[in-house]
N, C-alpha and C positions, 0 to 999 in steps of 0.2 A: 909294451904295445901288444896287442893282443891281435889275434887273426878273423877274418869275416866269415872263417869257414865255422858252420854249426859244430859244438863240443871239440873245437882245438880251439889249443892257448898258446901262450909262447910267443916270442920274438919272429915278427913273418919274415924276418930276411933269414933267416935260418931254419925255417922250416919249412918241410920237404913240400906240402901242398900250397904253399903260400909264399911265395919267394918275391924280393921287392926288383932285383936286376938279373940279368941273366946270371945262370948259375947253372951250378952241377945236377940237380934235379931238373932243368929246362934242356939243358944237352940230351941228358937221359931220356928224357920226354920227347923231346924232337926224334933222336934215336931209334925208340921205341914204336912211335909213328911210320918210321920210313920203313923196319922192320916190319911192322903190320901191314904196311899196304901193300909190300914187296912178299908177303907170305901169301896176302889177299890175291894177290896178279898171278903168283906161281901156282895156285891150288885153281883158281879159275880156268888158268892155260890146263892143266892136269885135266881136270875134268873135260875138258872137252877135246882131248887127246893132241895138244898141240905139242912143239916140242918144248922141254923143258929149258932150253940153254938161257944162258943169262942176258942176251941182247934181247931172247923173247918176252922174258919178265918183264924186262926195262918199258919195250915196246907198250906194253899192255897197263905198266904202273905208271907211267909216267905222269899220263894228266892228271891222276888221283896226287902223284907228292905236287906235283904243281898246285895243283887243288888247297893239299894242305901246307907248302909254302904259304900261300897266299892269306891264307886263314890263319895262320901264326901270324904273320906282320898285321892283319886288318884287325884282329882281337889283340894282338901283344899280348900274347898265351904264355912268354916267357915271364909273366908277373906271378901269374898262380898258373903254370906250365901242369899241377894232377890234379887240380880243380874240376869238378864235373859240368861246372858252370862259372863262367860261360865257356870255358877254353876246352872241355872235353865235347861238349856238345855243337860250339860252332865249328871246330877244325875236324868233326865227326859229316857235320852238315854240308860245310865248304868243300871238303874234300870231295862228298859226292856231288855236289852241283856244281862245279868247276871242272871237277872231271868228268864226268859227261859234259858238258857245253864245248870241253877241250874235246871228248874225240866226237861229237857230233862234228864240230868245225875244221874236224882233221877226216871224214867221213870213216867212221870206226864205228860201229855198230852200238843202235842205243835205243834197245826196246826195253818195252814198259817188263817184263822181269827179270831181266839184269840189272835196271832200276833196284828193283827192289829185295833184290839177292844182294847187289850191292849196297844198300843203308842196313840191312840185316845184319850183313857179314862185317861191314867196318864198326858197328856200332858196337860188337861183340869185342870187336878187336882195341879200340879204338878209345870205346870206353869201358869195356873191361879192366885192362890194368889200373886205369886210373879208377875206379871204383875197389879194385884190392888196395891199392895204396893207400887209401883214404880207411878203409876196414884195419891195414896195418897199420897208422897214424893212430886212431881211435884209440886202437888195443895195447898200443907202446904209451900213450897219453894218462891212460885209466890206470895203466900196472906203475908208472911214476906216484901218480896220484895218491895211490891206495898204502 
């Protein structure tokens, strides 16, 4: 059985961008997520000289992993969990439009460029890895090959 991702092959329950149940690559990946948005929250609190402590972090990530909870179970990203599509780009998406709707509705500050500092900065984050992974899938696939 082969995989829907362009230039990978292989059995998708066993590979890394293409997985059929949860797996050790969608733990990772959820991980990787929570990691990034909790680097996102602590670098935004930084910049704007707040304190760094860990309840602040929380305070400021929270509706973004809510965000991207929500967007894991509504996509079920744990299928192709470092797929760019659709699981890096919706739980990239959901994360920001869920987290802002969350602190708009929590009254948390939500102007038009934190918007957009924010889909900048997660997209980097968010769908970065998942685009290395996919570049190391490639280059591990081709060197079997060859």
């Amino acid at each position: 059985m082969t995989s829907s991702t362009p230039g990978v092959s292989g059995n998708p329950a066993s590979h890394p961008v293409r997985d059929a149940g949860f797996s050790r690559s969608a733990a990772l990946a959820a991980a990787a997520d929570v990691v990034f948005i909790l680097v996102f929250a602590a670098i935004g609190r930084d910049a704007h000289q707040r304190a760094e402590d860990v309840t602040g972090v929380l305070a400021t990530a929270w509706p973004f992993l809510a965000g991207a909870a929500a967007s894991w179970l509504v996509l079920r990203a744990w299928r192709a969990p470092l797929a760019l599509w659709p699981a890096g780009v919706g739980v990239w998406l959901g994360t920001v439009a869920v987290g802002m709707l969350l602190r708009a509705a929590t009254g948390q500050t939500v102007v038009l460029p934190f918007v957009i500092v924010a889909l900048l900065a997660l997209a980097v984050f968010l769908l970065g890895y998942r685009l290395l992974a996919l570049a190391v899938d490639r280059f591990r696939t081709r060197r079997r090959q060859a």
